[in-house]
N, C-alpha and C positions, 0 to 999 in steps of 0.2 A: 574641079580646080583645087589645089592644096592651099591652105590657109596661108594667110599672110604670116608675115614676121611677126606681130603684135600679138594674133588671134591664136598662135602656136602656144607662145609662152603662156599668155589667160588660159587655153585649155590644158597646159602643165601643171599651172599652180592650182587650176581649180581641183586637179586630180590627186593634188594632196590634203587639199582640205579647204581651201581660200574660196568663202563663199563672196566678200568683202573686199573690197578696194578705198580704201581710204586715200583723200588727196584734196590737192586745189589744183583747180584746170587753169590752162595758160597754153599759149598758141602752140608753141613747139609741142606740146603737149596733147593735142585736140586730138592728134590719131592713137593712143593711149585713151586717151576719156570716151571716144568715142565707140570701143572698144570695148572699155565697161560696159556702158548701158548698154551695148547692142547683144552683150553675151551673154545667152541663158541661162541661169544657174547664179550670173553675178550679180552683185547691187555695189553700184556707188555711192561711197561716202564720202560727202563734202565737207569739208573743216571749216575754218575759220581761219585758219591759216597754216601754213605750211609745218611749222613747229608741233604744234597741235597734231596734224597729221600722223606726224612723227609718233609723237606720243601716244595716239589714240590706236596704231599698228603696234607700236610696245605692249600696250594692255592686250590686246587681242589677241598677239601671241603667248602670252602669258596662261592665256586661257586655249589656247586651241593649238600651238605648237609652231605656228608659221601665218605670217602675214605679209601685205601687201601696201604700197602706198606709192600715190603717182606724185608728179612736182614736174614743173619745167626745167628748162638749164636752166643755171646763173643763178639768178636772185630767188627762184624757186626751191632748189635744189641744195643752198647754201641756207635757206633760210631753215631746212629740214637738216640738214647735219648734226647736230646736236642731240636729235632726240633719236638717231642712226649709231650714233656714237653709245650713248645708254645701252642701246640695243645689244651693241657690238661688248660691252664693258660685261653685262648681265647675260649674257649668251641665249640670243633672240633670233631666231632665224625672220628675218624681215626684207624682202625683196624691195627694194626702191626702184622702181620704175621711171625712170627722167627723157622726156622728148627732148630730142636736139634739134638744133635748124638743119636744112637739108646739105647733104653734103657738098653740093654745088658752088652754097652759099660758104661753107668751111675750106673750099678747095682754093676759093677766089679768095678766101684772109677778108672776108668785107667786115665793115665795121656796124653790127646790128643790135638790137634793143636786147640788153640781159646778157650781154659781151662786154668786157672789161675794153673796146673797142681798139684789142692790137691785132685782132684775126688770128687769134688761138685760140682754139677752139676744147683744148683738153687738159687747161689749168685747173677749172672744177672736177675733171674725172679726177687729177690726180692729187686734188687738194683730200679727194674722199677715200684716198688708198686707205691711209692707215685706218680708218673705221669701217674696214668690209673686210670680210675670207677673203671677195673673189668679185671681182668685174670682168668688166665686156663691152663693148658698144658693137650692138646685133646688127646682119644684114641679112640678107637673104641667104648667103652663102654657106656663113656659121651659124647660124639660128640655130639648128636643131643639134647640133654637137654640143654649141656653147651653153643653152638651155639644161641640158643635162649635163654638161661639165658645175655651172653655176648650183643647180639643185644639188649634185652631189655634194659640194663644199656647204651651203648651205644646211645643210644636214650631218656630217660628218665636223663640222666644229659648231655648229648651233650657234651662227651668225649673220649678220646683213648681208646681203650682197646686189651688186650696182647692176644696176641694165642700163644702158644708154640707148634711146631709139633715133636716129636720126628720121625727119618728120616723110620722107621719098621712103628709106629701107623699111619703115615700118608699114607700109602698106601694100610692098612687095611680096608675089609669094615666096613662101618656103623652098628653098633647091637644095633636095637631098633629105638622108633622112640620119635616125640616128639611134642605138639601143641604149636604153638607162643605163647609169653606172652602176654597177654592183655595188651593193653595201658592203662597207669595213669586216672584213672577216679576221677573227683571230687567229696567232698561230698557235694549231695545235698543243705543242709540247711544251710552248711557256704559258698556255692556258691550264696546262695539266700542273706543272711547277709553282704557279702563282696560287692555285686556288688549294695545293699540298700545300705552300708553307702560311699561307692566312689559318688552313683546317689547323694546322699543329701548332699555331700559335695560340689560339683560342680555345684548343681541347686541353694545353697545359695550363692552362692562366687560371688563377683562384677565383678571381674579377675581371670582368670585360663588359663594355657598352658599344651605343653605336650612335655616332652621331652623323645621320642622314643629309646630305646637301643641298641644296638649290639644283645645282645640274642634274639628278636624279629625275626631275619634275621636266627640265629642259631637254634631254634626254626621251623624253615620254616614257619613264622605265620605273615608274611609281608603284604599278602592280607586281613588278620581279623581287623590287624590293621590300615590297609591304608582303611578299610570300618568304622572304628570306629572313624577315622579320619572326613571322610568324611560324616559322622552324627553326628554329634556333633559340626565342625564347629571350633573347637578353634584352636588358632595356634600352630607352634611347632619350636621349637629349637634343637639343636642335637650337641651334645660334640663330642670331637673327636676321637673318636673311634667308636662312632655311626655314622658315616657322611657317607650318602645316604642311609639308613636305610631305608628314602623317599625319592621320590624324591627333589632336591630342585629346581626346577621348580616349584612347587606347589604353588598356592596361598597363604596357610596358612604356608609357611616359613620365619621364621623370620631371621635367621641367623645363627653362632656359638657360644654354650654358654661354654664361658672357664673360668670360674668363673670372678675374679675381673682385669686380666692379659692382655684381649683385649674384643673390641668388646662393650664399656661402656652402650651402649642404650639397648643391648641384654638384658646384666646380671641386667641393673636396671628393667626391662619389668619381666624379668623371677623370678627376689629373691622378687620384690614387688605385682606377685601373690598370691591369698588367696588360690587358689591352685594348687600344679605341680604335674602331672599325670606323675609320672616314669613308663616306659613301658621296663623295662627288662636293665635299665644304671646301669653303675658299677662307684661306686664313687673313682677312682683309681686317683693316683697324675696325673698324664697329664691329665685325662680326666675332672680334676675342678679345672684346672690353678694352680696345687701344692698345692691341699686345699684349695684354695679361695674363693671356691664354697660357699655361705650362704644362703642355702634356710633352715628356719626355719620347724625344723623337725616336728611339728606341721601341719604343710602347706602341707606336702609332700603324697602325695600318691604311695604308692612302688605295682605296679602287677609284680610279679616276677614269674618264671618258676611254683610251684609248693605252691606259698604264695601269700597273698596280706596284706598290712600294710597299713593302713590308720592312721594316727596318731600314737597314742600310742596302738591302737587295730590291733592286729595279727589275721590274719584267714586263716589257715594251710589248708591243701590236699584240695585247689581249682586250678585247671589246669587255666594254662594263657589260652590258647586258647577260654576254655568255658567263662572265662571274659569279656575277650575281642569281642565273640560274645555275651553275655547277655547284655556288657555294650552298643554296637550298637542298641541293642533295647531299652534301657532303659535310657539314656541320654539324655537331652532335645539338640535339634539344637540351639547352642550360637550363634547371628549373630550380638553381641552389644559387641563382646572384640573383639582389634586390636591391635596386634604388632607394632612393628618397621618394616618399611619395609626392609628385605634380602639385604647386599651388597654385591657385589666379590668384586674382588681386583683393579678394573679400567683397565684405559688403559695403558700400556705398556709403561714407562717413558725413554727415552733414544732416540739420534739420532743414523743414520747407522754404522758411525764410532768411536762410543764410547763402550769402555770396557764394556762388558755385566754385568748388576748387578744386584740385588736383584728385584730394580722396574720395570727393565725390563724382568725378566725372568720369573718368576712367574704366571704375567698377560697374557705374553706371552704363557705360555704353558695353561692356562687356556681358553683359544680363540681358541687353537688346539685339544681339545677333544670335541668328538662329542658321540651326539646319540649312546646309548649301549656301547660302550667302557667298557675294562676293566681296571683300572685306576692301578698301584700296586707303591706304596712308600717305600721308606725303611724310617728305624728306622731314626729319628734324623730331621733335618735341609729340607728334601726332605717333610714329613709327617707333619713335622709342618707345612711348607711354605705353600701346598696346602690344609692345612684345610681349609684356609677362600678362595679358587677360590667357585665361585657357579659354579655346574657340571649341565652339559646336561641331560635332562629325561630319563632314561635307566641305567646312568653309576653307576658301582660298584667300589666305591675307598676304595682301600682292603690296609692296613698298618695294622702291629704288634704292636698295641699299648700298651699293656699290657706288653709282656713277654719280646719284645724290641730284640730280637736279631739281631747282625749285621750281614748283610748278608744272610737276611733272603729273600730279593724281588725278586733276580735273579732266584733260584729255585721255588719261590712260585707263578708268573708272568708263569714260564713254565705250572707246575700245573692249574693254572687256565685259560691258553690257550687250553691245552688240554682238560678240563672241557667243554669249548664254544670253538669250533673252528672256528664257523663261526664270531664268533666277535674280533672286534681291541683289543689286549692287548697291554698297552701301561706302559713299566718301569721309573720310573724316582729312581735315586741310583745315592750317592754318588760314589767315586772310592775307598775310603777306603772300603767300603761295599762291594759293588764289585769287589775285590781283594778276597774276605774270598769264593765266590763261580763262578765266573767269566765263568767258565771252563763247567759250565751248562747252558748258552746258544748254546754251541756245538748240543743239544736237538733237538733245533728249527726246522732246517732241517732235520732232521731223520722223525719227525713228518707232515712234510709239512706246518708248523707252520712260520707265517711272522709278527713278532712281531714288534714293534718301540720303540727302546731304547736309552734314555736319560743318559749319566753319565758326572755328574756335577764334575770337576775336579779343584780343589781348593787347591790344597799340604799339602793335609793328612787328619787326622780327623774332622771334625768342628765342632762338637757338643762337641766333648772333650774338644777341644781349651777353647772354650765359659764358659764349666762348668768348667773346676779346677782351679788351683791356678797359675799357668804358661802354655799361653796356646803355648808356643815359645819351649815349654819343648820335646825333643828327642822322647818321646814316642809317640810324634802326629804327627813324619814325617814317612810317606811310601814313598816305592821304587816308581819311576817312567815309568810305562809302557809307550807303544806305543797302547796306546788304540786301534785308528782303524784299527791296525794292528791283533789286536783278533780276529775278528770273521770270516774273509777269512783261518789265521792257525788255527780255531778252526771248519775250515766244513762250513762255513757259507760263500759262494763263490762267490754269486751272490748280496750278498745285498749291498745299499747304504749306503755308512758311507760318512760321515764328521766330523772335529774337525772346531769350532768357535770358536772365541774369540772376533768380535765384535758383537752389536746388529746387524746389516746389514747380515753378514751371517749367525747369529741365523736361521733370519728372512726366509732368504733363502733357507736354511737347511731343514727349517720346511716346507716352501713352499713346494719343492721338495718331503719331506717327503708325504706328506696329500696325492699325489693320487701316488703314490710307488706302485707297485705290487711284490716288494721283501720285505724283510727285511732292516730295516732300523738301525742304532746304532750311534748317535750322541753324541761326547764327545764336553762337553762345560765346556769350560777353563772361571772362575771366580778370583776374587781377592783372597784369603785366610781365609779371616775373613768377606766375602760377605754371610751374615744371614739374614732371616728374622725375623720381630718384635718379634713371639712369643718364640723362642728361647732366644731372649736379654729380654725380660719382664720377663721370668724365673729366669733367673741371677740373675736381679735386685733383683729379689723377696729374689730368696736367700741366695743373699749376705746381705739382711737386715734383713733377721730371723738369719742369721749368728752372726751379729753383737748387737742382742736383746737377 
């Protein structure tokens, strides 16, 4: 017998790497869940809720290239939009798996549970266009075409994309079959052109750097470019949303370039290059100090997924990948340009018995990551602070820089432990953040999963505070939990908690923490308005473009 509609797609995605299924079950759903557990090779993962899901498929792609998450129609499936959307903003190949009612039921217009009750039945598909490549709602017929249509768009833009399973077609077998799409192939003679005029750009230039993107890692193309690195010889800098793209161990790291906002020896080294070798960076407001970025677009060389721009010359359908291996052969080894040398953050300023602050904590947690580690920040004051720590050779420091959602780290920290089991995941999250999904580190144990988690408690929001107009204002205070009180009632039984409030027990906390063979979750009480620099440089900035 040939596999159902369902059993087809799980043995596709499993053959690219989806060992995981993240979701919440719900009826239209049952032939999808059912599916998971019955398939060998897969495990399901239960959330907490649909959002979460979302989230916890974001991290996991982050870490392994592609993932998977089930939901129902309607209220399931809307509830998970959001963290589809991130997905879609940060370039995440992430499959959404959604059960529908049977078609029987959508033929007749009847009005049923998780239906806006008009008997239309494809307001949620198309409420999700604009945050996917590429949808479908599978049957027997197109299953195996549409499978490989959807996987190819999934891969060729490093995106979401929607399965619909009606609850009848999903259990039907497969009719017909279907051969994989080919991969993106460059055209020869403007692969030959593009990667001549980058060679002659960078063989004349006195000064050149490289600053490495996020998409490079999304891409899966980390080792072509860390070999084009390593031929070529020139240094590199990395914004933040690119940060550990490479490692920054490396010799040829200079620092974080955040345009004009911090960092001054970076951004003068980097905007008074003759030329900057963009490898897949997105010019977004945090990632160039809120526009302050001035590299003379003259100067700039853009390889991008499926382009390359040198100047004012475009040259279309060349694959980064073939680039970035031609340009390894084809670049002379630069051994006459030299950065600034890489700074972190220093040492840890503060005695045992003093209020934990900024210059102590930061540096502080920057001393306690080690080797491979999985780093995960949330949005705000957490992600700023540890752009400028330099990380250990291995680590992946994953923050939602782009799409920004709060409360994104807790379920996305889950996600990408389960991706790497065998490495430290390690959260650092505000409490307001951590208030919006909190309830998914419940997770941790069900997995066997021993995370170390950090929440920074400061009475209420602080990135809010910092940006509006009053930051004393009622909508930046949250309720007050009993933090380490969470993760014993939430399943988490065995692990070590502590709450600090001076450096001295920080310090000890952390101690303790580093050889832990449980679960750790550490609340550190701060002042209110305790920020780091690049948050108040933000401000500044504009509150002066405010005022111009």
């Amino acid at each position: 017998m040939p596999p159902t509609v369902i059993q087809h797609v799980l043995s596709r995605l499993k053959a690219l790497g989806v060992t995981d299924v993240f979701g919440v079950p719900g009826d239209y759903a049952f032939p999808i869940d059912d599916a998971v557990s019955e398939a060998q090779g897969l495990n399901w993962i239960g959330n907490c809720n649909e959002l979460n899901a979302a989230y916890a498929a974001d991290g996991y792609a982050r870490i392994k290239g592609i993932a998977a998450v089930s939901t129902t129609f309607g209220a399931g499936e809307l509830s998970a939009i959001n963290g589809i959307a991130g997905a879609y903003a940060e370039h995440l190949s992430v499959f959404h798996l959604v059960g529908m009612p049977r078609t029987q039921i959508q033929q007749a217009r009847l009005a049923v549970h998780h239906s806006l009750g008009d008997g239309v039945f494809d307001s949620f598909y198309k409420m999700t266009e604009p945050v996917v490549c590429a949808q479908a709602i599978m049957s027997p017929e197109n299953c195996a075409s549409e499978t490989e249509r959807l996987i190819a768009a999934a891969q060729y833009h490093r995106r979401p994309v929607y399965m619909g399973f009606p609850e009848n077609y999903a259990h039907m077998p497969v009719a017909g079959t279907a051969v994989p799409e080919a991969a993106a192939q460059s055209d020869p003679s403007r692969l030959q052109a593009a990667v001549r005029a980058i060679t002659q750009a960078i063989s004349r230039s006195k000064t050149a750097c490289i600053l490495p993107g996020i998409r490079v890692a999304r891409w899966g193309l980390r080792e072509d470019a860390l070999a084009l690195l390593s031929a070529c010889g020139l240094p590199y800098a990395t914004m933040l949303m690119d940060k550990t793209v490479f490692d920054e161990t490396h010799p040829a790291y200079i620092g974080m370039y955040d345009g004009h906002l911090m960092n001054p020896e970076v951004q003068a080294f980097v905007e008074n290059c003759d030329c900057v070798l963009n490898l897949g960076t997105l010019q977004s407001d945090v990632n160039t100090g809120v526009f302050t970025a001035r590299i003379d677009a003259a100067k700039s060389i853009g390889v991008n997924h499926h382009d390359v721009r040198v100047g004012s010359s475009v040259f279309e359908n060349v694959e980064m990948k073939d680039v970035l291996r031609a340009l390894t052969e084809s670049l002379p080894r630069r051994t006459d340009i030299r950065g600034p040398s890489a700074q972190g953050l220093g040492e840890p300023l503060g005695k045992p018995n003093d209020p934990i602050t900024v210059e102590y904590l930061f540096p502080r947690w920057s001393q306690y990551f080690k080797r491979d580690d999985i780093v995960v920040a949330d949005t705000g004051t957490a992600s700023m602070g540890l752009a400028f720590a330099r990380m250990p050779e291995g680590v992946n420091f994953l923050s939602q820089t782009l799409w920004g959602s709060i409360g994104w780290a807790t379920p996305a920290v889950f996600g990408a432990a389960v991706a790497a089991s065998s490495r430290r995941a390690v959260l650092i999250t505000g409490e307001g953040a951590h208030q919006l999904t909190a309830q998914e580190i419940s997770q941790f144990p069900r997995r066997g999963l021993k995370p170390v988690i950090f929440v920074v408690n400061n009475n209420g929001y602080l990135t809010e505070r910092l940006f509006c107009a009053d930051g004393n204002s009622a909508y930046n205070e949250i309720a007050q939990w009993n933090y380490t009180a969470l993760p014993e009632a939430l399943g988490c039984k065995d692990w070590f908690t502590a709450k600090v409030t001076t450096c001295g027990e920080l310090d000890e906390a952390m101690t303790r923490a580093q050889d832990c063979t449980t679960g750790v979750y550490i609340e550190v009480v701060t002042d209110t308005l305790a920020a780091p620099p690049l948050p108040k440089q933000m401000r500044k900035y504009l509150a002066k473009m405010g005022s111009t």
